[in-house]
VOKOL-258098 format. One record per residue (C-alpha): chain; x, y, z. Coordinates in Angstrom, 3 decimals, padded with zeros to 6 digits. Layout:
// residues N
+-------+----------+----------+----------+
! chain !       xx !       yy !       zz !
+-------+----------+----------+----------+
!     A !        X !        Y !        Z !
...
+-------+----------+----------+----------+
// end
This chain:
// residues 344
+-------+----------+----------+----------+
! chain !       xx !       yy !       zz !
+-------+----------+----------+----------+
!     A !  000.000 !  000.000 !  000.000 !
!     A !  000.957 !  003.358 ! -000.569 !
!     A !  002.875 !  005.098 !  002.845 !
!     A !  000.452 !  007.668 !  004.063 !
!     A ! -002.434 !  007.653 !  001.645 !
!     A ! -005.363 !  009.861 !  002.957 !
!     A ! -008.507 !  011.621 !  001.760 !
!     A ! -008.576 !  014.889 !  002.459 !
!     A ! -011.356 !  017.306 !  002.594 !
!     A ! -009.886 !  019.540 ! -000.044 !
!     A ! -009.640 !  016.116 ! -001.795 !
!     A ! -013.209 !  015.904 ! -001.663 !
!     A ! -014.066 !  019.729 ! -002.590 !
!     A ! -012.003 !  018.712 ! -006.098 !
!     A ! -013.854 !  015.871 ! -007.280 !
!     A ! -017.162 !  017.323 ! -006.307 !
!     A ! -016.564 !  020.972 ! -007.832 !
!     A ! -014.254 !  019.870 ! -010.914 !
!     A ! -014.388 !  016.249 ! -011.851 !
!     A ! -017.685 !  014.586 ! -010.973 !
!     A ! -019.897 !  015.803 ! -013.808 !
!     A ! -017.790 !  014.755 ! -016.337 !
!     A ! -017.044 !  011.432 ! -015.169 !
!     A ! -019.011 !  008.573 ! -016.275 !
!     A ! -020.209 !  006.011 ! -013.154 !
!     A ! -017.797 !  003.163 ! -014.337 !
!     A ! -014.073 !  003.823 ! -015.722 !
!     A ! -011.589 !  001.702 ! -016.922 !
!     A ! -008.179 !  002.434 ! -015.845 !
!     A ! -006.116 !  000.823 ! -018.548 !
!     A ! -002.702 !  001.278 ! -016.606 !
!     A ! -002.374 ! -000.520 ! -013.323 !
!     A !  000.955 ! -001.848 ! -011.893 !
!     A !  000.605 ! -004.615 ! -009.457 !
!     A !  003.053 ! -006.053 ! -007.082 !
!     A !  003.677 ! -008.407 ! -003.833 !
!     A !  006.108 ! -007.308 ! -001.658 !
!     A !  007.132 ! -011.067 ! -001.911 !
!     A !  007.921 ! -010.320 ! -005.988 !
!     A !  010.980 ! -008.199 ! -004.415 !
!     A !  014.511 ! -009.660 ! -005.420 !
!     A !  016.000 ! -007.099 ! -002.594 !
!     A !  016.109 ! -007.133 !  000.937 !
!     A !  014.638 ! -004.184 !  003.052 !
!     A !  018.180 ! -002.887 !  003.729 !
!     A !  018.901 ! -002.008 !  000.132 !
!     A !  015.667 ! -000.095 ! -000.720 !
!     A !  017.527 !  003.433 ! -000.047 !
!     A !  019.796 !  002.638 ! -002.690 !
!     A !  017.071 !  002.133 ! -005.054 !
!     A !  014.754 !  005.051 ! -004.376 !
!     A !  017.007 !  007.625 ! -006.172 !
!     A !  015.887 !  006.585 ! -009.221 !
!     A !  012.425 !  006.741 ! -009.951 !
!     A !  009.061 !  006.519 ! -007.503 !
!     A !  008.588 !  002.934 ! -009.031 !
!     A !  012.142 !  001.710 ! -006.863 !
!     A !  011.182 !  003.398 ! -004.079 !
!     A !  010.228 !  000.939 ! -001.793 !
!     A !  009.925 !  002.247 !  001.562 !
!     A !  007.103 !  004.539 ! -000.366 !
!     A !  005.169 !  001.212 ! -001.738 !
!     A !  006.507 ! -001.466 ! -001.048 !
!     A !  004.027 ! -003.387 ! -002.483 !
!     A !  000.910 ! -002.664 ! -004.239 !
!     A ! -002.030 ! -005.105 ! -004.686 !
!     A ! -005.659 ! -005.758 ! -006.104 !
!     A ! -006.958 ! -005.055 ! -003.107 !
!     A ! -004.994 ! -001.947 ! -002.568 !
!     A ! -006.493 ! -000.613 ! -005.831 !
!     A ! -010.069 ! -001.070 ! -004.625 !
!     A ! -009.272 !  000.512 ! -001.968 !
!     A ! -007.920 !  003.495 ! -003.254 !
!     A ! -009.924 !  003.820 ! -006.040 !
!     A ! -013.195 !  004.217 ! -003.825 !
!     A ! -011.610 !  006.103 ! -001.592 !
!     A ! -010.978 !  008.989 ! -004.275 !
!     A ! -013.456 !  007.858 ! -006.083 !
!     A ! -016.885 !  007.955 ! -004.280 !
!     A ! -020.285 !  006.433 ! -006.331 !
!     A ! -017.629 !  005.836 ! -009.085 !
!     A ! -016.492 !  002.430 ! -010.039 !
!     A ! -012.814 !  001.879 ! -011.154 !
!     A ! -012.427 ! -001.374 ! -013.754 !
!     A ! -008.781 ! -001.572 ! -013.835 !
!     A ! -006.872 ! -003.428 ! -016.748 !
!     A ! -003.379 ! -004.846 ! -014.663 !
!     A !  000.368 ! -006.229 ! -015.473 !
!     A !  003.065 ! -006.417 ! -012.789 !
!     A !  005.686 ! -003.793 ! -012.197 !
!     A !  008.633 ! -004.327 ! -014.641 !
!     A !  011.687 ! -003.265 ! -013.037 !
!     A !  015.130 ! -005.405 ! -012.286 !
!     A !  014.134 ! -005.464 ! -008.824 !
!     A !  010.968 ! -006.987 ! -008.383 !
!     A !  011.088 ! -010.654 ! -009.930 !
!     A !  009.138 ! -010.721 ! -013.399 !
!     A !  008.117 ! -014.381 ! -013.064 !
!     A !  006.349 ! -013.641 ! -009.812 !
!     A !  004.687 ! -010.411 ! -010.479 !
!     A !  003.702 ! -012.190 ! -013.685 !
!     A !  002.023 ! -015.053 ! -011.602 !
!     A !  000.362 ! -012.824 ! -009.229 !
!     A ! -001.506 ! -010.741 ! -011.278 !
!     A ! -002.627 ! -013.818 ! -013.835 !
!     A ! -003.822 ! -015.085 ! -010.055 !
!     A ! -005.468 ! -011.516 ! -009.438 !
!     A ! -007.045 ! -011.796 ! -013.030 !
!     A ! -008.622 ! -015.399 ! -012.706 !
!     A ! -009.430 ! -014.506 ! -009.250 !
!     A ! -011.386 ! -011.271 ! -009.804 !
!     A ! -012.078 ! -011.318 ! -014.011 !
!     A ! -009.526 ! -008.482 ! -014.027 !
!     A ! -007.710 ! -007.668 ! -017.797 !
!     A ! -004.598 ! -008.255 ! -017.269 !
!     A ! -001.042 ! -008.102 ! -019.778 !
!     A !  002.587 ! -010.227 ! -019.602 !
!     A !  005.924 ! -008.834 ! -019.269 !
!     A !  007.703 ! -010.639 ! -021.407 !
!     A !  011.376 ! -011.583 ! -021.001 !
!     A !  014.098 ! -010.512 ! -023.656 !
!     A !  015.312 ! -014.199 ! -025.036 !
!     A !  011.712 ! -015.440 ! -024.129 !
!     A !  010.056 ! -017.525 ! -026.717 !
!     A !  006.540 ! -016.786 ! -026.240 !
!     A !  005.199 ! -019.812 ! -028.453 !
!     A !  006.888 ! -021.718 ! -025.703 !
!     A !  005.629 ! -019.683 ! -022.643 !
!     A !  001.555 ! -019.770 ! -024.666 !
!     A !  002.318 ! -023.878 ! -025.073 !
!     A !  003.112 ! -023.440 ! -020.516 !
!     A !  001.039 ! -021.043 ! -019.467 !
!     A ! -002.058 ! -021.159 ! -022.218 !
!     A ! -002.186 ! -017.340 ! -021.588 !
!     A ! -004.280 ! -017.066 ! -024.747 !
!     A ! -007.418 ! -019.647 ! -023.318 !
!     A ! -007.807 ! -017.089 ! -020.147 !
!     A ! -010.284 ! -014.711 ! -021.427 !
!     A ! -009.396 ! -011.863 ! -019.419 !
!     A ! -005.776 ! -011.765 ! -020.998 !
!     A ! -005.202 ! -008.681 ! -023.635 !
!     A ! -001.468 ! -008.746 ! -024.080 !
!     A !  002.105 ! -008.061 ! -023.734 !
!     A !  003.618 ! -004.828 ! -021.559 !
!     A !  007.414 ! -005.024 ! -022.482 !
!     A !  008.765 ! -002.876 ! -020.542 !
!     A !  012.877 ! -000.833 ! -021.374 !
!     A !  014.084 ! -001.471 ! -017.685 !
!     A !  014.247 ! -005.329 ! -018.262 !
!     A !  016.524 ! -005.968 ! -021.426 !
!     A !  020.022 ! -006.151 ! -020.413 !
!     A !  022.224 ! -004.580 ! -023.240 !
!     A !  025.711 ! -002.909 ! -023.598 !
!     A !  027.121 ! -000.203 ! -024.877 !
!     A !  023.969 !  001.214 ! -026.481 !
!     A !  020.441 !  001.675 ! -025.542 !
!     A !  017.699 ! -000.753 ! -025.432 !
!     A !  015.595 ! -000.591 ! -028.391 !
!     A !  012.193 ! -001.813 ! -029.343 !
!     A !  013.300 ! -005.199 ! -030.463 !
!     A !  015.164 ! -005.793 ! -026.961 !
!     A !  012.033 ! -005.427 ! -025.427 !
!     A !  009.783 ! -007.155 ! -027.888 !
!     A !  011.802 ! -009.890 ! -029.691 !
!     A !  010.451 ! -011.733 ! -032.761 !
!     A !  008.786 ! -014.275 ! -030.785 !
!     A !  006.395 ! -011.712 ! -029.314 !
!     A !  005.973 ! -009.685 ! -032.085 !
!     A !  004.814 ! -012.736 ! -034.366 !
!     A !  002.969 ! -014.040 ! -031.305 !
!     A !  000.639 ! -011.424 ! -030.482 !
!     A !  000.143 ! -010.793 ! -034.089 !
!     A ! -000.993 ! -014.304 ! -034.562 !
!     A ! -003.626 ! -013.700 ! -031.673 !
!     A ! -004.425 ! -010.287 ! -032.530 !
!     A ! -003.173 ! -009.035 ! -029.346 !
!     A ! -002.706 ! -005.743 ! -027.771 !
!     A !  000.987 ! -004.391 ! -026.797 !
!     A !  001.202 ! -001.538 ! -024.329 !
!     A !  004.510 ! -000.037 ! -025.335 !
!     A !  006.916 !  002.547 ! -023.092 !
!     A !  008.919 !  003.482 ! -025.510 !
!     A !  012.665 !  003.353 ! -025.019 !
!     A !  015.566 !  005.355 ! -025.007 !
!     A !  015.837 !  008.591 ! -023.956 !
!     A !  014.709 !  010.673 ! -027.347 !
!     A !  011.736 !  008.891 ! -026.589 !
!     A !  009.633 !  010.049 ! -030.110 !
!     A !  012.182 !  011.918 ! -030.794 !
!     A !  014.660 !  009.479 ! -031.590 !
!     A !  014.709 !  008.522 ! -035.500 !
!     A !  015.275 !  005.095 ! -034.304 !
!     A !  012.606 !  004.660 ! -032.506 !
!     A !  010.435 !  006.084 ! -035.131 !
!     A !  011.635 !  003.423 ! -037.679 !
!     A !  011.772 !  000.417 ! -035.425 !
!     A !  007.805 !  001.481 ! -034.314 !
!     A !  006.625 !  002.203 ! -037.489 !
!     A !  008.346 ! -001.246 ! -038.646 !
!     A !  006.157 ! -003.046 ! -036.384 !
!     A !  002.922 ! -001.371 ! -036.687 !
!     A !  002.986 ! -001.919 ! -040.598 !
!     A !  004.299 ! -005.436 ! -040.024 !
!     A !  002.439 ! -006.558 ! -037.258 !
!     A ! -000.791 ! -005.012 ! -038.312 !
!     A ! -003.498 ! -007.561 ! -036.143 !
!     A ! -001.324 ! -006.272 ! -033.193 !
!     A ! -002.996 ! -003.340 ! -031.418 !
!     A ! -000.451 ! -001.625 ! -030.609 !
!     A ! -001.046 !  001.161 ! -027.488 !
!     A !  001.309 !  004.377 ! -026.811 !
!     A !  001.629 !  004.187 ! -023.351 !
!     A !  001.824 !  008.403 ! -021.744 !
!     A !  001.096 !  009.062 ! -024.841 !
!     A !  004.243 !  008.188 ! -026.370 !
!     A !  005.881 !  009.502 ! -022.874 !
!     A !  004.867 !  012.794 ! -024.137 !
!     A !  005.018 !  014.134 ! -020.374 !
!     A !  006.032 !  017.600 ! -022.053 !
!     A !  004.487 !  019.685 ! -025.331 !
!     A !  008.058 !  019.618 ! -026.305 !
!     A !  007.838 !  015.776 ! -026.587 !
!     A !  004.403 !  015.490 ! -028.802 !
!     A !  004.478 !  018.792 ! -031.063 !
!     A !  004.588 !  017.292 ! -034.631 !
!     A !  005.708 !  013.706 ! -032.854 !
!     A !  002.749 !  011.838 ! -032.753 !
!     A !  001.286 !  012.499 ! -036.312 !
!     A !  003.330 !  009.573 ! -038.163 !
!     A !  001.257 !  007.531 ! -036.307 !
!     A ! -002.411 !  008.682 ! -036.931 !
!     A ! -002.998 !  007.108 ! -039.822 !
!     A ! -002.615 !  003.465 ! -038.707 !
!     A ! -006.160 !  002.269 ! -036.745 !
!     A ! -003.982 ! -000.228 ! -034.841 !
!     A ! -001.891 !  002.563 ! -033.122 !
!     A ! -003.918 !  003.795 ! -030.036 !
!     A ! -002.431 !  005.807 ! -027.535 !
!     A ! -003.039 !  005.600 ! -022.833 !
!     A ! -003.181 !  009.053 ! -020.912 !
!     A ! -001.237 !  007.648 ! -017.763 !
!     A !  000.009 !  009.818 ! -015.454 !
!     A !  000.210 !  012.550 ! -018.311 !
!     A ! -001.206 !  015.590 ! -016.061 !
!     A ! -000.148 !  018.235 ! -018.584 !
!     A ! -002.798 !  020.573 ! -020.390 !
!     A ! -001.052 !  020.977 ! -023.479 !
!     A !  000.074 !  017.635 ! -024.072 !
!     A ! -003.654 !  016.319 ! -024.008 !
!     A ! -005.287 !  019.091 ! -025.625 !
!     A ! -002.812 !  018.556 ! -028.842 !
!     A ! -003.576 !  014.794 ! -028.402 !
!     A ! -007.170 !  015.953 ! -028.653 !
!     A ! -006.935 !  017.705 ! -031.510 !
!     A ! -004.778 !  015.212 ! -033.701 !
!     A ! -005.768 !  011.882 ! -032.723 !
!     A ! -009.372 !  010.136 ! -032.845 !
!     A ! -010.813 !  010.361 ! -029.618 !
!     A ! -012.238 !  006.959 ! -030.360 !
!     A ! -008.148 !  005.455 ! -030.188 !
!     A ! -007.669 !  007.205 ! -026.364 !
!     A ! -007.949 !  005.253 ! -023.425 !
!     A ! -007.303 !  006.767 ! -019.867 !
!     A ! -004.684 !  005.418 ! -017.758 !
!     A ! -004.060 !  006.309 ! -014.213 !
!     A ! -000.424 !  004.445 ! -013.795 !
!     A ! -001.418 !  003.823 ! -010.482 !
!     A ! -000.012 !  003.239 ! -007.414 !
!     A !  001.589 !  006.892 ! -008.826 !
!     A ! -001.554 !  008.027 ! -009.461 !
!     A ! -002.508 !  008.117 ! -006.189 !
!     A !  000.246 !  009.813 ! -004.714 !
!     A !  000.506 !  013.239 ! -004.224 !
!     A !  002.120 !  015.673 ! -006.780 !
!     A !  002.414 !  017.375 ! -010.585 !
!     A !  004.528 !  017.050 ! -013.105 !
!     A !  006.036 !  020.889 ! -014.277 !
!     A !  008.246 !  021.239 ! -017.585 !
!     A !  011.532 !  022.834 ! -017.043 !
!     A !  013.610 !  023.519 ! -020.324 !
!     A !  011.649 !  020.733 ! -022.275 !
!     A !  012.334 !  018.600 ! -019.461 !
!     A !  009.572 !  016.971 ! -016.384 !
!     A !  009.927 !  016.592 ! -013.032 !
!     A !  007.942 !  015.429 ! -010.593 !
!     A !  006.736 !  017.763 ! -007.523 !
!     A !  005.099 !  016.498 ! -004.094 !
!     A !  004.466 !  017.740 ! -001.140 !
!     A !  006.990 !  015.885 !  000.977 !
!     A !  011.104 !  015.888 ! -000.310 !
!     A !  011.019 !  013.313 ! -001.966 !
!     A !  014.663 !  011.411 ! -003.860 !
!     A !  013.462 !  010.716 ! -007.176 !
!     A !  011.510 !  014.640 ! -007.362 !
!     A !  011.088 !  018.001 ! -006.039 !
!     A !  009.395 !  019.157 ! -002.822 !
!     A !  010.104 !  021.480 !  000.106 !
!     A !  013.375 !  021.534 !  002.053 !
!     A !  011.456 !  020.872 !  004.854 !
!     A !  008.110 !  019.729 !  006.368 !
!     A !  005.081 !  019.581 !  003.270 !
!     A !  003.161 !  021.588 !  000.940 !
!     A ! -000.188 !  020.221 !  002.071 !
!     A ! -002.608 !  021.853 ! -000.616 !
!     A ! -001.382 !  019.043 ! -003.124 !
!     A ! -003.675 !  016.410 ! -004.261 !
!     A ! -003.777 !  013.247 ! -005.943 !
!     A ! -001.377 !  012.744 ! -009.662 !
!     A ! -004.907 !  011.213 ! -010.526 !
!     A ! -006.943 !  014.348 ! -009.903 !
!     A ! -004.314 !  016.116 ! -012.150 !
!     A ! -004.153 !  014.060 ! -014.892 !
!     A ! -008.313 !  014.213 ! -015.043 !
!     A ! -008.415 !  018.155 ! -014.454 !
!     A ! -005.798 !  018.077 ! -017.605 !
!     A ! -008.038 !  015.547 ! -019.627 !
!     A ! -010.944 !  017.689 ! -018.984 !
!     A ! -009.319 !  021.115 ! -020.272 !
!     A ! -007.850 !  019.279 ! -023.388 !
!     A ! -011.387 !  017.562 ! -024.159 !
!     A ! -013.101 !  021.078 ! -023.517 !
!     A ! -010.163 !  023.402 ! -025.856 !
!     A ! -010.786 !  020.921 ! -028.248 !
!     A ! -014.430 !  019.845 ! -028.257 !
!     A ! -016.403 !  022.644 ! -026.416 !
!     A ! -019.682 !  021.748 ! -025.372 !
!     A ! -019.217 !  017.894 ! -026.562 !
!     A ! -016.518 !  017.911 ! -023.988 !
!     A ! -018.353 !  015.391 ! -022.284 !
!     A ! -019.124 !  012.721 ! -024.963 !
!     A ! -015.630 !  012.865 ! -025.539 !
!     A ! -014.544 !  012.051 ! -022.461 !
!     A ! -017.492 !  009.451 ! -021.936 !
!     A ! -015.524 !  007.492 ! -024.812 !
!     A ! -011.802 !  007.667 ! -023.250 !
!     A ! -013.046 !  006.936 ! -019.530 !
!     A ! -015.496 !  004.243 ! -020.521 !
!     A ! -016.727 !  003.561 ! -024.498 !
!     A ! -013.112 !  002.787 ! -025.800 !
!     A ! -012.113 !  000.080 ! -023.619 !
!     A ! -015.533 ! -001.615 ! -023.299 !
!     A ! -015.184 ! -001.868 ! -027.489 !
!     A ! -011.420 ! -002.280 ! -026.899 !
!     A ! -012.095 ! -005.050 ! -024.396 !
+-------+----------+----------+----------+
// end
């Protein structure tokens, strides 16, 4: 569970004043990370050298995060509103990818939750379908490679480190759906990104394949003119998670079909405290506690801060309303709910 989670009353002033009305009664969340503390390859004593580097590591913050965790959160922030979350396991070197694998296909059969597989970098996924019959569990959508796993050197990982022939032709073959972080640091920027991605899309073309933050477009400067190579292909679609910026959504909004958007919370994240703000092209995260992986006060906390998830909904809503006006609303209807019921 997430250290300190609360509901605040200024928690509950937001929802009710800015979010509620345009918020169907059932969501899908389309990005949840899932973890048992017993996934963890490391021992308590080394989570402080982990937490430097992003809120994911940071253990002592979650240390583990689970189905019922969601729930809880979810109505917590949530209230009258039901959350439908669509899960994989939480891809990082230090939390065991066979056992957050496991767990969450237990979470899934358990509770009829969607639910995707990290895949390994060698791992022949013919092999893994012919052990695990992932494709006979009806709540399974895909694959969420994930850059932090492939172990390469002297270079960066690319796309094909994290999705290797074997899981390309496999979730072609099953028409399935590949939520992709894109790699490297250029992130859409980088030309070969751009080539390997477009590569796939074209070649792989029963694969759905979905940009997850939007490309990691956390920044303007990240989806001005980046984006629009991909428009044309109905299998690209693209997740909001965690993006909380106004700018990056309402140009989303106006390029893409609203019909290929799905919201994402990236939760546990989400329901932590903070914003993202762009410094020189670049984002950092900001929370009310000093924090190692972001920026906060020296000391004590701001306390007017609210949930990522609030932010990223408050930025959905201005994009949808720049963009859309008065159909605002039926716009959003489609990325909180429509889209992933048709998607699903």
């Amino acid at each position: 569970m997430i250290r300190d989670f609360q509901y605040r009353e200024s928690d509950k002033k937001i929802f009710e004043e800015e979010l509620r009305e345009y918020l169907p009664d059932q969501i899908y969340d389309s990005h949840v990370h899932l973890w048992a503390k017993e996934n963890l390859r490391i021992p308590k004593e080394e989570y402080a050298a982990h937490k430097v580097y992003k809120p994911w590591t940071d253990f002592d913050c979650i240390e583990e995060f689970l189905y019922e965790d969601y729930q809880f959160c979810a109505k917590v922030a949530f209230p009258g509103i039901e959350l439908l979350p669509m899960v994989f396991g939480s891809p990082f070197p230090q939390i065991d990818r066979d056992l957050t694998n496991a767990y969450v296909a237990v979470v899934s059969k358990d509770h009829s939750v969607p639910y995707y597989y990290i895949p390994g970098q060698q791992e022949d996924l013919s092999k893994t379908e012919e052990i695990l019959h992932l494709t006979r569990q009806t709540p399974f959508l895909g694959l969420k490679p994930y850059p932090d796993i492939p172990v390469v050197e002297g270079r960066e990982v690319s796309i094909y480190d994290m999705l290797n022939p074997s899981a390309l032709r496999y979730a072609d073959e099953h028409g399935l759906t590949v939520i992709l972080h894109l790699p490297r640091k250029g992130r859409l920027h980088s030309e070969e990104n751009r080539r390997e991605l477009l590569e796939c899309i074209t070649q792989y073309p029963k694969t759905r394949f979905v940009m997850a933050h939007v490309g990691r477009a956390f920044t303007y400067y990240d989806v001005e003119g980046l984006i629009d190579f991909l428009l044309p292909y109905e299998n690209v679609w693209f997740d909001t998670a965690l993006i909380n910026s106004e700018t990056v959504l309402t140009y989303l909004f106006q390029k893409a079909d609203a019909s290929r958007i799905l919201f994402g919370s990236d939760a546990p994240l989400a329901f932590m405290r903070g914003k993202d703000i762009t410094v020189n092209n670049r984002h950092y995260y900001v929370s009310e506690e000093r924090v190692p992986w972001g920026l906060g006060p020296a000391e004590g906390t701001w306390p007017e801060f609210t949930f990522y998830i609030y932010e990223e909904i408050r930025a959905l809503i201005y994009g949808a309303k720049m963009v859309y006006g008065d159909k605002a609303r039926q716009i959003l209807n489609k990325v909180f709910y429509q889209n992933a019921s048709r998607f699903l």
